[in-house]
C-alpha positions as CSV (number, residue, x, y, z in Angstrom):
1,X,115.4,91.6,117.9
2,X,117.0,90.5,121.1
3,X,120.7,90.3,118.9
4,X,120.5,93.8,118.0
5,X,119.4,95.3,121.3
6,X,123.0,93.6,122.3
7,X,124.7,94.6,119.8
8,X,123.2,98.4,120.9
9,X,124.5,97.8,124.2
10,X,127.9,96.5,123.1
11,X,128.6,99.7,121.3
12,X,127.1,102.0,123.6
13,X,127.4,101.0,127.0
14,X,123.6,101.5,127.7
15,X,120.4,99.7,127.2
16,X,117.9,100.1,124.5
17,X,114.8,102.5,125.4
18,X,113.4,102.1,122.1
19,X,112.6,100.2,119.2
20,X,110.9,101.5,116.2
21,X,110.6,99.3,112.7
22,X,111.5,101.2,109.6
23,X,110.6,99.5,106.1
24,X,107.2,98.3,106.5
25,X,105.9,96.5,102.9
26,X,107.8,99.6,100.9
27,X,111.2,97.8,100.4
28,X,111.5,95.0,98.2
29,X,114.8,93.4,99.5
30,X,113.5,91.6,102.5
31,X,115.4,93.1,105.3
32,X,114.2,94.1,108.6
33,X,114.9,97.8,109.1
34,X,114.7,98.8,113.1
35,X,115.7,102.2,114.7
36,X,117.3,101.4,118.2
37,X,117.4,104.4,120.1
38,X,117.7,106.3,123.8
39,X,116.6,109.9,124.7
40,X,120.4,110.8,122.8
41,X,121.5,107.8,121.4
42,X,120.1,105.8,117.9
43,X,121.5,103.3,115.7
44,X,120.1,101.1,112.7
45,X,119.5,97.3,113.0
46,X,119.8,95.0,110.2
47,X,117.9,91.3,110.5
48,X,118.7,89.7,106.9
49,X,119.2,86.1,106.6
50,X,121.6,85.9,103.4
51,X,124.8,85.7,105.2
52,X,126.8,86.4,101.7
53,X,125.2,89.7,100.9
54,X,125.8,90.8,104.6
55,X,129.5,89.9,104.5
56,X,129.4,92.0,101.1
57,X,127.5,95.0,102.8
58,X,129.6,95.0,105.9
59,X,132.9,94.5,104.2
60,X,132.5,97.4,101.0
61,X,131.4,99.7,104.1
62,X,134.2,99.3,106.2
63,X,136.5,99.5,102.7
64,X,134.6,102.9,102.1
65,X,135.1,104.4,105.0
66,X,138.9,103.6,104.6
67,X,138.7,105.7,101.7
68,X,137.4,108.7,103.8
69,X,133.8,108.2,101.5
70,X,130.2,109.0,103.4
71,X,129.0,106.0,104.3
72,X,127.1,104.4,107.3
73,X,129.7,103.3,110.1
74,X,129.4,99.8,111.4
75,X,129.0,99.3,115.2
76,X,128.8,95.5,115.6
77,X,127.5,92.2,113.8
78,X,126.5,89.1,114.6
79,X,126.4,87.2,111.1
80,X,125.4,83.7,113.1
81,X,122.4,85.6,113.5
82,X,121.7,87.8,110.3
83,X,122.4,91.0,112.1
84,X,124.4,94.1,111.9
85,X,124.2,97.6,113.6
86,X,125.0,100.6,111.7
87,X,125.6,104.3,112.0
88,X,121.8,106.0,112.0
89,X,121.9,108.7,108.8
90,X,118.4,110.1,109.6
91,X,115.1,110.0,107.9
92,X,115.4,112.6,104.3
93,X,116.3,110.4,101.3
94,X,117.6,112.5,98.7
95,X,114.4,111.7,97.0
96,X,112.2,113.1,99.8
97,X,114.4,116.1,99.9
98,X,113.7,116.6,95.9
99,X,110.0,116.4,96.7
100,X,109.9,119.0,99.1
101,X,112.2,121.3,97.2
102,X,110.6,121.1,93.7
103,X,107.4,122.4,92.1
104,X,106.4,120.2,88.5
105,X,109.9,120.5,86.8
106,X,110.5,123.6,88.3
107,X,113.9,122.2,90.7
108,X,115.1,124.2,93.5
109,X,119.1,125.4,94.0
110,X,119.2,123.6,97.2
111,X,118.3,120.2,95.7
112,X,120.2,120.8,92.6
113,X,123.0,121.6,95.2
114,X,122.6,118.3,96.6
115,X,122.3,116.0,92.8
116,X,125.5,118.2,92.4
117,X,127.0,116.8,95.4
118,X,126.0,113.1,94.9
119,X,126.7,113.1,91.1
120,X,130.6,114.3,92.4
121,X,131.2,111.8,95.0
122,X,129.7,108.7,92.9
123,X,133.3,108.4,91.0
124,X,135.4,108.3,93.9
125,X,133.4,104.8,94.7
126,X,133.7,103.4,91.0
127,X,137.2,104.7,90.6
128,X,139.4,105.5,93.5
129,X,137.9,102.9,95.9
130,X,137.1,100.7,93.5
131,X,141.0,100.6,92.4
132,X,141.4,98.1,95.4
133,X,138.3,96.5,96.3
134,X,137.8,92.9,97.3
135,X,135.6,91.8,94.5
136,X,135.8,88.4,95.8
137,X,132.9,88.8,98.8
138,X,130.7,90.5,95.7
139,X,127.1,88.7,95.7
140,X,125.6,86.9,94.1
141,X,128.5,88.0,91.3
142,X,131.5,89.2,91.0
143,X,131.1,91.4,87.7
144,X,127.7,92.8,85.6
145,X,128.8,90.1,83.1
146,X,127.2,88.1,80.6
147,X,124.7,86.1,83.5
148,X,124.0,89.1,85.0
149,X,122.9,91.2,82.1
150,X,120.4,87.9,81.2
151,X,119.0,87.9,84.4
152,X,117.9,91.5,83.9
153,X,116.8,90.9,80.8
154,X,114.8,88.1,81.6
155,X,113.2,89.6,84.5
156,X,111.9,92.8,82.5
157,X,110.7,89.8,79.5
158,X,108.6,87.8,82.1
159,X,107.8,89.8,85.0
160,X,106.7,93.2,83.2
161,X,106.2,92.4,79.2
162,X,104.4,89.4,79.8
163,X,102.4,90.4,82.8
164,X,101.5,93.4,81.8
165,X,100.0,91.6,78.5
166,X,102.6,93.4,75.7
167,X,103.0,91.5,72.8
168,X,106.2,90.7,71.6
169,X,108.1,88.5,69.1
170,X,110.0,85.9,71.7
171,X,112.6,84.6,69.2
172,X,113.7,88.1,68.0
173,X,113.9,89.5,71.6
174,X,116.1,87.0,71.9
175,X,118.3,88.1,69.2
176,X,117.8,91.8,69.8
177,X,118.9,90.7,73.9
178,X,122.2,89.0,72.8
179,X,122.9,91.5,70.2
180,X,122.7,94.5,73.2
181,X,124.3,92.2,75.7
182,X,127.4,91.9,73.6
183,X,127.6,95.3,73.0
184,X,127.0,96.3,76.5
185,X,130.2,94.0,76.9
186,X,132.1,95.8,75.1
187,X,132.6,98.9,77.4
188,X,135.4,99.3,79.7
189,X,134.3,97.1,83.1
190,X,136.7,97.6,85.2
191,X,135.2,99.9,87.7
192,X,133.4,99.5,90.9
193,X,129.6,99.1,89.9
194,X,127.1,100.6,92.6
195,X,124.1,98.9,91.2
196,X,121.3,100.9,92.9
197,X,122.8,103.9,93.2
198,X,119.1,105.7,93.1
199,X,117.4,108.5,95.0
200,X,116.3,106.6,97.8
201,X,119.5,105.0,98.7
202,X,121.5,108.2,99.7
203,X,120.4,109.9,102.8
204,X,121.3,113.9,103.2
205,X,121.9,115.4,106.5
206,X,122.3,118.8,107.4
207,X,125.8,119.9,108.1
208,X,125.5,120.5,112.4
209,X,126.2,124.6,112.8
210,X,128.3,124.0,116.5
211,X,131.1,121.2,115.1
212,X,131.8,122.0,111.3
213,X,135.3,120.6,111.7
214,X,133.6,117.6,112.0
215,X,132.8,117.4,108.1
216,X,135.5,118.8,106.0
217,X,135.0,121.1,103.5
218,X,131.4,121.5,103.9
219,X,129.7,124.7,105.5
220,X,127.2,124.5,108.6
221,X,123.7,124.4,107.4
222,X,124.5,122.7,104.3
223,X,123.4,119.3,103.8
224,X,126.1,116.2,102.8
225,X,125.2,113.3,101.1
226,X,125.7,109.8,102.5
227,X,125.2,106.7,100.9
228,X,123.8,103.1,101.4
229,X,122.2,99.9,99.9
230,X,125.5,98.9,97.8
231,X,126.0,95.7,99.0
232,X,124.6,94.6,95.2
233,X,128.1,96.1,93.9
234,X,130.4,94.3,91.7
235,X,132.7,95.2,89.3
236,X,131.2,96.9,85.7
237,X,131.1,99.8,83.5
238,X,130.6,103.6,84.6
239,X,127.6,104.2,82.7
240,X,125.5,102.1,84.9
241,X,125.5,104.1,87.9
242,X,124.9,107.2,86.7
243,X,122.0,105.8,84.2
244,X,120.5,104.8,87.4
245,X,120.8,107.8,89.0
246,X,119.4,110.2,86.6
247,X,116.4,107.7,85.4
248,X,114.9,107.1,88.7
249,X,111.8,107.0,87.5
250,X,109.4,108.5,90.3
251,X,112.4,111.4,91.0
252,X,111.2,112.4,87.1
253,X,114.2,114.9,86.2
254,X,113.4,117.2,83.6
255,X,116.0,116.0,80.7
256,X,117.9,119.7,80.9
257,X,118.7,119.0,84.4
258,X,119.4,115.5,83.2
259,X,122.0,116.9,81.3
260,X,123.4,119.0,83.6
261,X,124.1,116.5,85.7
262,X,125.6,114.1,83.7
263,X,128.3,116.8,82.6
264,X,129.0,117.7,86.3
265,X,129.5,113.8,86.8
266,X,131.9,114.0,83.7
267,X,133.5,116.7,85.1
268,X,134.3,114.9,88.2
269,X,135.4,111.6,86.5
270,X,137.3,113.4,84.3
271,X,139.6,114.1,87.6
272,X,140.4,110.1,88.6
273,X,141.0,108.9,84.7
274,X,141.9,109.7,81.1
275,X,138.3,110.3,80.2
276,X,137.4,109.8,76.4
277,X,133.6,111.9,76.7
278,X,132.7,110.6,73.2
279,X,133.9,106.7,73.8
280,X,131.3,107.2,77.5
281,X,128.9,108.4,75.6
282,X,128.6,106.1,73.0
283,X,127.7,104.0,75.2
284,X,125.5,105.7,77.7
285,X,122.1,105.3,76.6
286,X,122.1,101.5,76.2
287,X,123.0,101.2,79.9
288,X,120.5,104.1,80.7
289,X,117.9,101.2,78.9
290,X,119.2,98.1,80.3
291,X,118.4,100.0,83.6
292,X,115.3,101.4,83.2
293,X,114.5,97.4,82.0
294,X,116.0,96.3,85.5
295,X,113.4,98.8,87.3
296,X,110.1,97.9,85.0
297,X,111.1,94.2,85.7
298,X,111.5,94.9,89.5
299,X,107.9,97.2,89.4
300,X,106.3,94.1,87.6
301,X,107.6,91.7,90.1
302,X,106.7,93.2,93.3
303,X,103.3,94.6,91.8
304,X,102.1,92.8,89.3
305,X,103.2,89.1,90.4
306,X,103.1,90.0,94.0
307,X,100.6,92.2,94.3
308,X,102.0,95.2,95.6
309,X,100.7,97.8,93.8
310,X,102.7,100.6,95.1
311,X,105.3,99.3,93.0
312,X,103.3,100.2,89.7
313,X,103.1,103.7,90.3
314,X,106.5,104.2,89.3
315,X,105.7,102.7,86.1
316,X,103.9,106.0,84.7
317,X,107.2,107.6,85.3
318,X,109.8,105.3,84.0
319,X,107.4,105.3,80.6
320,X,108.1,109.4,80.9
321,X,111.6,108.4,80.7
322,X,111.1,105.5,77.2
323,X,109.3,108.4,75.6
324,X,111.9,110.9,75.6
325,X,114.4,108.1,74.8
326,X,112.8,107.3,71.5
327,X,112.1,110.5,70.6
328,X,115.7,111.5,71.2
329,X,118.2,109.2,71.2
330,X,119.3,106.2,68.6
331,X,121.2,103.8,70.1
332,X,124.5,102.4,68.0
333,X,123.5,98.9,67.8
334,X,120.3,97.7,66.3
335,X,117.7,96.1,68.1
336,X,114.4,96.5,66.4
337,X,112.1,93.9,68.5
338,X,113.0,95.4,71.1
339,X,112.4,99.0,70.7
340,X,108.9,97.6,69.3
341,X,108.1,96.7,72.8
342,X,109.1,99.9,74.3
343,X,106.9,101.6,71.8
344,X,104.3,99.5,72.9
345,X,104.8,100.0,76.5
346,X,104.9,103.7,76.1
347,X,101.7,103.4,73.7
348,X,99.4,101.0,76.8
349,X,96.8,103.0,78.7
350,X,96.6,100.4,81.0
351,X,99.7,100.7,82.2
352,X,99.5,105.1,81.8
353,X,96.1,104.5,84.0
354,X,98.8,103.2,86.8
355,X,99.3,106.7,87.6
356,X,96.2,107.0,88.9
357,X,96.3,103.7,91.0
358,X,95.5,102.0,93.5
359,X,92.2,102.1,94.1
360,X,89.6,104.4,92.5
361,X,90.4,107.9,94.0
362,X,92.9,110.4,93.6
363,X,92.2,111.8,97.4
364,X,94.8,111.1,100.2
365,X,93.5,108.3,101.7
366,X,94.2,108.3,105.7
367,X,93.7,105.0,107.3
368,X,93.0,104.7,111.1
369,X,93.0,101.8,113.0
370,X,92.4,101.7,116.8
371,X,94.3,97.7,118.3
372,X,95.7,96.2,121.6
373,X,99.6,96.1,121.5
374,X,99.0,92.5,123.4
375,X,98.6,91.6,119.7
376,X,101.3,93.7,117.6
377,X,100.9,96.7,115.2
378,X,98.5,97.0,112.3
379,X,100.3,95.7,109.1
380,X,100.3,98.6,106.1
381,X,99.3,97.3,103.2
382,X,99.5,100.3,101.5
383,X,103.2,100.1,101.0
384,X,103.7,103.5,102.2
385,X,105.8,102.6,104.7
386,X,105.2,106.2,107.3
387,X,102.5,107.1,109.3
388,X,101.7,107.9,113.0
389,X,101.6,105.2,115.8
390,X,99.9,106.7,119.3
391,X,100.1,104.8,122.5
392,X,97.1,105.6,124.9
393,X,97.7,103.8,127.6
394,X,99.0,106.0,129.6
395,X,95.2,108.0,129.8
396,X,92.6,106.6,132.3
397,X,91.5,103.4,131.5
398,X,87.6,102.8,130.8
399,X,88.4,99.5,130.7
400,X,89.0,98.8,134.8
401,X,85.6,99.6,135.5
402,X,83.1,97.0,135.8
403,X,80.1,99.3,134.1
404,X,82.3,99.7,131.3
405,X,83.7,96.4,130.5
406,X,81.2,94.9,127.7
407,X,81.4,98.6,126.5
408,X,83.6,100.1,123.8
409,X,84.8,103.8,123.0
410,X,82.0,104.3,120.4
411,X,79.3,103.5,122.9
412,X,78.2,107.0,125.3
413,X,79.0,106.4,128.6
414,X,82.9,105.2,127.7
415,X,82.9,108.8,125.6
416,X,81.1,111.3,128.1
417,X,83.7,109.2,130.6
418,X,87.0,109.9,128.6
419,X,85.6,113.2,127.9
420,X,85.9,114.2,131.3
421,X,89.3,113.5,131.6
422,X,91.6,116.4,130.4
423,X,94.3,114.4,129.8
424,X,92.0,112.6,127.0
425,X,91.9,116.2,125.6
426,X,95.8,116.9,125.8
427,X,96.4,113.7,124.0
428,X,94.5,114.4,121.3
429,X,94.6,117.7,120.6
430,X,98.5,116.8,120.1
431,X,97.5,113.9,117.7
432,X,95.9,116.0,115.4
433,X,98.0,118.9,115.6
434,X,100.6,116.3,114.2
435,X,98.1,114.4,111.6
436,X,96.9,117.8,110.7
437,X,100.3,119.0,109.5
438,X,101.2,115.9,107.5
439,X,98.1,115.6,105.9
440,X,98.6,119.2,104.4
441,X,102.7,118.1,103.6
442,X,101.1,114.7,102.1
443,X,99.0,116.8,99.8
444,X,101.1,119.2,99.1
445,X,103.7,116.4,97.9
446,X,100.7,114.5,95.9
447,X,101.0,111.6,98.6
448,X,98.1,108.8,98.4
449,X,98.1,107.1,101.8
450,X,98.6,108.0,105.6
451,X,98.4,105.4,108.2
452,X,97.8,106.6,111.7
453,X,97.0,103.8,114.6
454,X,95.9,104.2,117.7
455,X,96.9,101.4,120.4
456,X,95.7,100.8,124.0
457,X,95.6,97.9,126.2
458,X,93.1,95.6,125.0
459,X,92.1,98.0,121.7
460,X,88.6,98.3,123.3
461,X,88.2,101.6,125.3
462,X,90.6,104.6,124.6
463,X,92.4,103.6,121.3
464,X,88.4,103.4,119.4
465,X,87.6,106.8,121.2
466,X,90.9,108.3,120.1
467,X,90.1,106.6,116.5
468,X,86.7,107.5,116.8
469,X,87.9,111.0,117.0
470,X,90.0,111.7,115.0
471,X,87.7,110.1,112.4
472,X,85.3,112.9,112.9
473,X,88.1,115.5,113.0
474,X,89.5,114.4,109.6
475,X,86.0,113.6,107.5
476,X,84.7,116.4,105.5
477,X,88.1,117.9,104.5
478,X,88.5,118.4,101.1
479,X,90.7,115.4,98.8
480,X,90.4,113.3,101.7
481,X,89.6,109.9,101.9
482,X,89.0,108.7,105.6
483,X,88.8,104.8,106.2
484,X,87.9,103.4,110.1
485,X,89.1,100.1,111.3
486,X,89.3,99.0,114.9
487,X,91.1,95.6,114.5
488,X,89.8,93.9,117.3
489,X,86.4,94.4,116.8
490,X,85.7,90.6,116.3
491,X,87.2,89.9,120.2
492,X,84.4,92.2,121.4
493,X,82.4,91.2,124.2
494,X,78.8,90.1,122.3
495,X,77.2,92.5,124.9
496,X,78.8,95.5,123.6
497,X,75.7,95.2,120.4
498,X,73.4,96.2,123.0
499,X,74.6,98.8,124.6
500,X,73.6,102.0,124.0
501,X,75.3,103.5,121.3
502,X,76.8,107.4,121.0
503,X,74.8,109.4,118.7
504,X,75.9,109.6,114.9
């Protein structure tokens, strides 16, 4: 942490005030995502200990930028030390900006505006900046060749068909793999190949109304794409990218919008090259597979092998997307083991039922934990990655008062003490003004978990009152799921089981 609070100061002359992790147990790539901020300033820091793939972030970004393309800017790196600081592009993924602007398939202008937008700019990376690209620093290769199109195929056979108990015929998914291999070979690779170029990897931001100048060609109010998580690029075929875009499998497209879309994309790479529609499309929808085979095996790796079950619930959603393929689309080369197993997939209720998962509820479930920052932040193990984190210490301390010592804020003297105190009520009145209005967005937006911690000194006094509270506030609403934990419980003084406890 210490290297990117330099790194902050480097670039802008001040110290850090702030420090606020990101990712959580959502991502799957193993970087540390960390906010740096001040009251006006903020930047992103990177801690990832693959040097290569941070020489091939840092150096496609800088490349980007030369071409005038929305990308993160790059304030200073340390590669000694796994670290970078970047440019901070906010909080709405395009992915969170179709939640909030869609009802079922029913799609809103605004976000349509904004698929519109991304589907425009994504050839100016393959084509134009791809034209003279260093594909030399690409990791960990330089093309989606032969190796690369095994390793996805061998990571949706083992990680998702086998652990999610389909039955298939090894020796002729073999054939059927090398047979689609070659042919997915045999499109024109000699573009710039994004390689997660999904919903969650381009950030939108709203153009600012006082310096439009400052984005060209864009209005005030408007939001403008920008885009991240390519350092996975290397050189490959067109289709890819755009497969991946419109399959997202939790983003669920309705397939008219799909199509809409894909034209508009046409459209625009019709504009950088001598576009031949019918030669793209022939070979569209076996790269739209070999993606959505690169996501099941990624889902079955994180959540079946790793036990991060928030990964499966995109599984309900990228078996949406084999359904309508098999019902509407026949690929040009044969492969009948393998669309055997995709009928099978589609056909498993067990993996349908995923939808539904984890746990047995369909309630938001809203964790609370109270905890002493002497010993770090509650982990989420719900994947969800969000959440609320309220520091009490600054409110009168219980805890400093000899008769309160082996007490703790669930017994009745601590609470008629912090009762007293209105600045007990401020605090929380704000926190559950906050909780209050995500829990209704959360259920509006069919989330599952929210995470909201409460921290004081030694997680005894005020942070179990707040919890406490909040607890009560919350219990009783309808589709709600409260769960209590005060994490240092077990470091408890043994007197505090005598004391007299607060009435139920």
């Amino acid at each position: 942490m210490e290297v990117l609070k330099k790194l902050f100061e480097r670039h802008f002359l001040t110290p850090v005030e702030r420090v606020q992790p990101l990712q959580g147990q959502l991502g799957g790539s193993g970087r540390k995502i960390i906010r740096l901020s001040t009251a006006k300033l903020s930047a992103i820091g990177i801690l990832y200990d693959v040097r290569e793939e941070n020489i091939a972030f840092l150096e496609f970004s800088r490349h980007f930028r030369r071409h005038g393309l929305p990308v993160p800017e790059i304030y200073g790196e340390d590669l000694t030390q796994g670290a970078y600081l970047e440019e901070d592009l906010g909080d709405t993924t395009l992915f969170e900006f179709l939640s909030d602007h869609r009802q079922g398939a029913t799609v809103a202008p605004d976000a349509i505006a904004a698929y519109r937008q991304v589907v425009a700019l994504l050839p100016r990376f393959q084509v134009e900046a791809g034209r003279d690209l260093n594909y030399k620093v690409c990791y960990p290769r330089g093309s989606f060749d032969r190796q690369s199109i095994a390793w996805d195929l061998n990571y949706f056979k083992y990680y998702f068909l086998r652990l999610a108990g389909i039955p298939f015929n090894e020796q002729a998914l073999e054939r059927d793999f090398s047979r689609l291999t070659k042919f997915l070979l045999s499109a024109s690779r000699d573009f710039f190949l994004y390689r997660d170029f999904q919903s969650r990897n381009i950030m939108l931001r709203e153009v600012p109304n006082k310096v439009p100048n400052k984005v060209p060609n864009k209005v005030p109010g408007e939001v403008q794409a920008f885009f991240l998580d390519y350092q996975g690029g290397r050189k490959g075929a067109l289709q890819y990218d755009i497969a991946s875009l419109l399959y997202d499998a939790k983003a669920d497209l309705p397939p008219d919008l799909r199509q809409q879309l894909l034209d508009h994309y046409l459209d625009s790479l019709g504009g950088f090259l001598d576009l031949d529609r019918a030669l793209f499309l022939h070979f569209y929808y076996a790269y739209v597979y070999v993606r959505i085979m690169q996501a099941l095996g990624a889902y079955g790796f994180r959540g079946f092998y790793e036990r991060k079950e928030h990964f499966l619930q995109s599984v309900p959603y990228a078996l949406k997307n084999l359904r309508w393929l098999l019902h509407n689309v026949e690929l040009p080369v044969a492969v009948p083991a393998l669309m055997e197993a995709f009928k099978s997939i589609v056909a498993s209720e067990k993996l349908q039922g995923l939808a539904s998962e984890p746990g047995t509820t369909e309630k938001l479930t809203i964790r609370i934990f109270s905890f002493s920052f002497h010993r770090g932040l509650p982990p989420d193990d719900s994947g969800n990655g969000g959440g609320f984190v309220f520091d009490g210490r600054s409110l009168p301390n219980p805890g400093r008062e000899e008769r309160f010592k082996t007490l703790t804020g669930k017994d009745a003297p601590v609470i008629d003490y912090l009762n007293q105190q209105e600045s007990v009520h401020q605090f929380l009145a704000n926190a559950i003004s906050l909780v209050d209005a995500s829990v209704t967005a959360y259920q509006r937006r069919g989330f599952k978990h929210l995470m909201v911690s409460f921290g004081c000194t030694g997680g005894q006094h005020r942070s179990v009152y707040l919890a406490e509270q909040l607890a009560k506030h919350l219990r009783g609403k309808d589709e709600i799921e409260v769960v209590l934990r005060h994490r240092e419980q077990d470091s408890w003084a043994s007197e505090t089981a005598k004391s007299v406890k607060a009435p139920e």
